[in-house]
N, C-alpha and C positions, 0 to 999 in steps of 0.2 A: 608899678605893677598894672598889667592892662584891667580895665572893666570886663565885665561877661555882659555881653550885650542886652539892652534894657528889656526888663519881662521876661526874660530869660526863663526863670522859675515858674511865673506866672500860665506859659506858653506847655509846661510840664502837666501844671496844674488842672488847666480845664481841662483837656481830655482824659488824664489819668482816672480823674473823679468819674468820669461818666465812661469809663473804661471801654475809650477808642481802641485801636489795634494799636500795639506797641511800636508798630514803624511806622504809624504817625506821629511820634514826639520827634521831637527837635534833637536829635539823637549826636546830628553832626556837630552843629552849635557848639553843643555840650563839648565835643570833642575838641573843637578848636579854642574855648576857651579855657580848656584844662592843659594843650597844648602852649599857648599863651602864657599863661600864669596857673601852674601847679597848685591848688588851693583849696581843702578840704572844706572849704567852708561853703562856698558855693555848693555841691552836693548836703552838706547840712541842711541849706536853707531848702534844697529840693526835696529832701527826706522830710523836713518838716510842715511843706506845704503838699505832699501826697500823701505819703503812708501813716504819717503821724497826724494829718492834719483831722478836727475836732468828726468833720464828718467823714471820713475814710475809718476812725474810730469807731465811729456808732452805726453806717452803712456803710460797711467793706464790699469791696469788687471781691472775684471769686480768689481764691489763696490762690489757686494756680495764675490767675494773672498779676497779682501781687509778689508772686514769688519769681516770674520771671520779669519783669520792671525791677526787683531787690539784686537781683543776679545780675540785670545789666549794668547798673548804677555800677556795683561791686567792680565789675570788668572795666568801667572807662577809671573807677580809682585806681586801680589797681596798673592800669595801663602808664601812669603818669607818677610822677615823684613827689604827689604831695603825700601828707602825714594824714598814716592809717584814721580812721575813722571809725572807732567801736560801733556806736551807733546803728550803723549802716549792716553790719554782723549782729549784731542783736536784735535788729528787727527783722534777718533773715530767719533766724532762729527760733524766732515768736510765730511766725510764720510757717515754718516747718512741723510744729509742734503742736499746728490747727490739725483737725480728722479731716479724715477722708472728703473729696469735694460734694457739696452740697450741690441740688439742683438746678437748685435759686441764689443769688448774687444781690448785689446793689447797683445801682447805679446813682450817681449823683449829679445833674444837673445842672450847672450856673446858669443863673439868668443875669441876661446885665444888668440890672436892677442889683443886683449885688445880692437877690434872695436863690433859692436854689429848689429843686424838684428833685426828693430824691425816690427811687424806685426797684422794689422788688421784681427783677427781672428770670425767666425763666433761660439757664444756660444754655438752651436746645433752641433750634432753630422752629422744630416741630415739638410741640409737650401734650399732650394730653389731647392729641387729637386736634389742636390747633395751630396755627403760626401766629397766636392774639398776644401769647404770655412774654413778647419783649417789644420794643419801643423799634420802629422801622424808621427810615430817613426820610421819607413822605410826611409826619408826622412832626421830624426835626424845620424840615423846610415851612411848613404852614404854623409850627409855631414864632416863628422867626418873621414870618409875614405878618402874623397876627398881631405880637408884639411893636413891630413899625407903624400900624393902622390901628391902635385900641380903640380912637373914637368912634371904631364900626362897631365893636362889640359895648362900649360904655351904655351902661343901664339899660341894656335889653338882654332878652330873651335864646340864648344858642341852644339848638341842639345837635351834640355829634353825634355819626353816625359810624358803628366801628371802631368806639373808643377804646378798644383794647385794651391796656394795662393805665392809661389814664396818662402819657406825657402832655399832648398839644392841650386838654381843656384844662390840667393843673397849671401851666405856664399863665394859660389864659384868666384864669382865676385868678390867678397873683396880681396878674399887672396890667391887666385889662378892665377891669371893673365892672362885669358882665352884673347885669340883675340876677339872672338865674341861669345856672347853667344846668342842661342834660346829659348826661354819660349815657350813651346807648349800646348796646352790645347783645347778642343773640347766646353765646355761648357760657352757660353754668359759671367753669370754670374760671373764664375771662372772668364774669364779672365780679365775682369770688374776688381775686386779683384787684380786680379795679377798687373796689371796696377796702380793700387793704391798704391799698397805697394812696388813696386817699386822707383814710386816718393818718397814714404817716406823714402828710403835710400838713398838717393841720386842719383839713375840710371834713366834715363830718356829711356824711350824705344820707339821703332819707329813699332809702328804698320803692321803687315803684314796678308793678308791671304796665304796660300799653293798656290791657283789659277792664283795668280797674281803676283807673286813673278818670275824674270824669271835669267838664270842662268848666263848674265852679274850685276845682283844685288847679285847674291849670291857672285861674284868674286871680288866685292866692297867692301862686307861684311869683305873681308879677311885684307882689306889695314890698319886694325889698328893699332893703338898703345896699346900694349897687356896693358899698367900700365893706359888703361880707355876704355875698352872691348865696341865694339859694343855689344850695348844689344837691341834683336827683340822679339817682341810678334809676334807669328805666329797662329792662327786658324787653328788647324791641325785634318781632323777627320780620324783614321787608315783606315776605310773602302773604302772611296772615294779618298783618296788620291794617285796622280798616279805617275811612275816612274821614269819621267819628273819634277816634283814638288819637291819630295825626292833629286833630281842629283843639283837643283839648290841651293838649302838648303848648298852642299859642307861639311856636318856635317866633323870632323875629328874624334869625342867623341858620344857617344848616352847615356843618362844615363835617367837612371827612377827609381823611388822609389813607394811602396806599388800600384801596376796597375797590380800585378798575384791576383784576389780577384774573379774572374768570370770566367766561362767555355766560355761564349761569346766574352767577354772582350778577354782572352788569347787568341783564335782561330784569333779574329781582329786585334791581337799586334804583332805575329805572322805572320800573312799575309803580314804585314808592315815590318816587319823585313826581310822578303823576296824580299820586291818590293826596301828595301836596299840594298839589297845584289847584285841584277841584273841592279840596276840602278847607279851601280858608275863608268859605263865608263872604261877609262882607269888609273882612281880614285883606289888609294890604300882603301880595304874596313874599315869602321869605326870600333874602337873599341865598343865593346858594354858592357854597365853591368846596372845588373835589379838588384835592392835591395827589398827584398821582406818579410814583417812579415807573418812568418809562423800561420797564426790563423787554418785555417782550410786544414789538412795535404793532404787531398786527391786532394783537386785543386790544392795544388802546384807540388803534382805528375802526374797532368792532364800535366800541363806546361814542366816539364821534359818530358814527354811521348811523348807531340805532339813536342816540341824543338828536339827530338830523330826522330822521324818520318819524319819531316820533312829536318832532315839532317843540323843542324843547332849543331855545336859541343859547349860542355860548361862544367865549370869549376868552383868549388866555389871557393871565392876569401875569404884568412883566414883574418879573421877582427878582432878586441877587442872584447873581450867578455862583456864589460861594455863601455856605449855609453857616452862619455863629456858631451851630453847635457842632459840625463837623470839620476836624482839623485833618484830615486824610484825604482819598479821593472824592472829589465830589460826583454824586450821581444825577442822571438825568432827571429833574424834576420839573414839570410842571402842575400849575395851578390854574383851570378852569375857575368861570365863573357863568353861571348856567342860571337862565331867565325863564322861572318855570309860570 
C-alpha cells in the first residue's frame, strides 16, 4: 500500500488552525493519495490534528468554516472506497448543533518554535469602525522576519505602532526575548481586543496611556528579565502625542506592519516619526522598520516621497519571498528600514 506523502497532515494542520482560505490546503494531495490507497485512516489522522485537535477545541475557527473543511473532508471520503468513518459525521454534527455564527472566531497560530499565538479575531473585514480587529499579512511577513533576527530584538526595548489585535509583538514575546515590549494602538476598541488576547497567551500586560506615562517609569520598564518581557498596552494617538511622552517610552526597536494604507494616516506616522527622531536626548535613535503590503502602488510611493522629503533616509530590508505563516497566495510585501 503506497504512503500519503510526508507531512501530509501536518500541511492540513497549520493553516486550518489559523484558518487560511480553504483552497489553500493541500486539497489535491489528499485526493491522490486516497486515489492510491483507499484508507480512512489517513483522514483520521487529518480530523485529529484539525478539528479535534487540543486547541481547535478550546479556540475554534468560525463554525461556518469548520463546517465547510467537515463537508470537504466527507466528499473526498466519500469519493473513494475506503471504509465509512463515523467520526468524521459526528463531528459534522457537533458542529451543526453550534448557534447561529458569532462575530468573533479564533485563530491559532504555529510558531516554529513549536509554541502557538492564538487570537480572537473579528469575522469582518471592517468591525466597529475599524479594519484593527483581525491580524493582516503585513504583520504575518514581519513576524516571520522578526523571528529569523531575534538578536535585534533580545533584551531591549520595542515599541509597535498599530498593534492591532496583537499577532507580530505576541510572536515576538515568545521567541524573541524582547526586554519590554509596547503594544500601541489609537483605537478604544482595538485595544480592548489586544488586551484580550494577550491574556489568552499568557502575557499579562499593564496598561498605560502616552499622557501619563513619565520617564522614571519608562526606566523601570527597562529592569527586566528579557526570558519574561515587560509587556505595556499604551494609548498612542500619532498626532497628539508629544516629544516628552515618545522620550519616556525609551523605545530601542519601532516596528509596524500594514499602517502605509492612507495619505493622512502616512503624513501623521510620519510626523511621529519625526517627534522620534528629536526626542531621544542624548538617547542612541531607535531602529525603525515598517512592513507594508503593497495593495495600492501609488500611496506607498506617497510614503517614499514624503519619508525622502522629509529627510528621513531608508532601505528595503531583503525578506523571503514566501511567508511561514501563509500557505495560499503570497502577497506583495515589503519591509523598509528607515534612519530617523
Amino acid at each position: 500500500m503506497a504512503e500519503p506523502p510526508p507531512g501530509l497532515t501536518l500541511r492540513f494542520q497549520r493553516p486550518f488552525l489559523a484558518a487560511r482560505p480553504l483552497r489553500s490546503l493541500p486539497w489535491p494531495e489528499l485526493e491522490q493519495s486516497l486515489r492510491t490507497a483507499p484508507d480512512s485512516a489517513l483522514l483520521a489522522d487529518i480530523l485529529h490534528k484539525t478539528i479535534l485537535h487540543p486547541l481547535c477545541v478550546k479556540y475554534p475557527p468560525s463554525a461556518k468554516y469548520r463546517r465547510c473543511f467537515l463537508t470537504e473532508l466527507i466528499k473526498k471520503l466519500e469519493s473513494t472506497a475506503a471504509e465509512p468513518l463515523d467520526e468524521l459525521y459526528e463531528a459534522l454534527a457537533d458542529v451543526l448543533k453550534e448557534e447561529e455564527e458569532s462575530t468573533h472566531c479564533y485563530k491559532n497560530y504555529l510558531l516554529p518554535s513549536g509554541d502557538c499565538v492564538s487570537l480572537c479575531e473579528s469575522t469582518a473585514l471592517i468591525s466597529g469602525g475599524t479594519t484593527g480587529l483581525l491580524t493582516w499579512e503585513a504583520a504575518l511577513h514581519l513576524a516571520q522576519w522578526a523571528l529569523q533576527n531575534p538578536s535585534l530584538f533580545r533584551g531591549r526595548t520595542v515599541l509597535e505602532l498599530g498593534s492591532g489585535i496583537g499577532f507580530t509583538g505576541i510572536a515576538i514575546c515568545k521567541s524573541c526575548q524582547p526586554r519590554t515590549f509596547i503594544f500601541s494602538d489609537c483605537h478604544p476598541r482595538v485595544l480592548r481586543q489586544l488586551g484580550e488576547n494577550l491574556q489568552l497567551n499568557g502575557l499579562t500586560p499593564e496598561g498605560v496611556t502616552c499622557s501619563i506615562q513619565t520617564e522614571s517609569q519608562g526606566q523601570e520598564l527597562e529592569g527586566q528579565n528579557c526570558q519574561t518581557p515587560k509587556v505595556v498596552v499604551a494609548e498612542l494617538d500619532w498626532g497628539s502625542v508629544t516629544e516628552k511622552q515618545l522620550l519616556a517610552l525609551r523605545a530601542d526597536i519601532v516596528i509596524a506592519a500594514d499602517v502605509v494604507y492612507d495619505p493622512e494616516i502616512i503624513l501623521a506616522l510620519i510626523g511621529m516619526l519625526q517627534k522620534l527622531s528629536t526626542s531621544r536626548a542624548d538617547r542612541k535613535a531607535p531602529e525603525v522598520f515598517i512592513a507594508s503590503t503593497i495593495r495600492n502602488p501609488d500611496t506607498y510611493q506617497l510614503f517614499q516621497a514624503e519619508l525622502d522629503k522629509t529627510g528621513i533616509r531608508w532601505q528595503v530590508i531583503p525578506a523571503h519571498s514566501s511567508c511561514y505563516f501563509l500557505c495560499d497566495e503570497q502577497p506583495d510585501v515589503t519591509i523598509l528600514q528607515l534612519f530617523i
